[in-house]
C-alpha positions as CSV (number, residue, x, y, z in Angstrom):
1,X,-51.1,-80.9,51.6
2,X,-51.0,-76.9,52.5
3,X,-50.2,-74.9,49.5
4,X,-47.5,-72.4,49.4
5,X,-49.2,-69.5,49.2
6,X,-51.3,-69.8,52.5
7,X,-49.5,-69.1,55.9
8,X,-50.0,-71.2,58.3
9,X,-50.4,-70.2,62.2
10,X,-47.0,-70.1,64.4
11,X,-46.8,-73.0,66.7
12,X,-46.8,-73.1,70.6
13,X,-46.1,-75.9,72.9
14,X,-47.2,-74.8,76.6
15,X,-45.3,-76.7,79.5
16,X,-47.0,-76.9,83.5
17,X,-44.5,-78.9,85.6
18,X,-47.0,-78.0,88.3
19,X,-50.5,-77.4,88.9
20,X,-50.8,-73.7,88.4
21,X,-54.2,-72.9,86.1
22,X,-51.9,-69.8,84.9
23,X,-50.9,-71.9,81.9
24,X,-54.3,-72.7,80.8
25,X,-54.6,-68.7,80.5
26,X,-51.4,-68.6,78.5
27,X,-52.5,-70.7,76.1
28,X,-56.1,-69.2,75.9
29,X,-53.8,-65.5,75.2
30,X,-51.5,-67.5,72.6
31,X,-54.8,-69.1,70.7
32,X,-56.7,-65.4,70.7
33,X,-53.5,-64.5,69.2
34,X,-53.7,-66.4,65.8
35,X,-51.2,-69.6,67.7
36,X,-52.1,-73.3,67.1
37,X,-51.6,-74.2,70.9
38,X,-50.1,-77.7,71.9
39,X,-49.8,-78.6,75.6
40,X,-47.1,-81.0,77.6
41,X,-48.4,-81.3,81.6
42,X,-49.6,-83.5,84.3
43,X,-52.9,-85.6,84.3
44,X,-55.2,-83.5,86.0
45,X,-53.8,-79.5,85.2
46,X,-56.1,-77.0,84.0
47,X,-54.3,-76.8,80.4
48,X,-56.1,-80.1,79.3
49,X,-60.0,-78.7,80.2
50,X,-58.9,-75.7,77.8
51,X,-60.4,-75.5,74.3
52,X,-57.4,-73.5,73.3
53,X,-55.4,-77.0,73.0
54,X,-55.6,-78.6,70.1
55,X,-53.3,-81.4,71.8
56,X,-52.1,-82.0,75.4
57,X,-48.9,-84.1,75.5
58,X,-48.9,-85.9,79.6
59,X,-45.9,-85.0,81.6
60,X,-45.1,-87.7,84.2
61,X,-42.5,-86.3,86.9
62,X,-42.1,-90.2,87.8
63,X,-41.0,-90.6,84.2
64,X,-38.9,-87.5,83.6
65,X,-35.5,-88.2,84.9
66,X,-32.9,-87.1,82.9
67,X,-29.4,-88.7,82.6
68,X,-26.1,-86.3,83.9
């Protein structure tokens, strides 16, 4: 249990829809930053070789229809 008086680091979730390694840099900025850094992308993107992610969430585009 956290006590009250210490402040705990803002939270980040960093979402890659696509392949682009620029969101592995975001959240290497956001961590430098004092940000506990979470991650939601594909299988094989850059975000999940980071050590800046404490956890990487996988984002299926087969599996991310939404309803209208």
């Amino acid at each position: 249990m956290e006590s009250d008086n210490q402040p705990t680091a803002p939270k980040a979730l960093v979402l890659a829809t696509a392949d682009w390694p620029l969101a592995a840099f975001l959240a290497l900025g956001l961590r430098r930053n004092g940000f506990a850094v979470e991650g939601l992308c594909p299988r094989r993107h850059a975000l999940r070789n980071t050590a800046a992610v404490e956890h990487c969430f996988l984002f299926s585009s087969a599996s991310s229809v939404w309803p209208l």
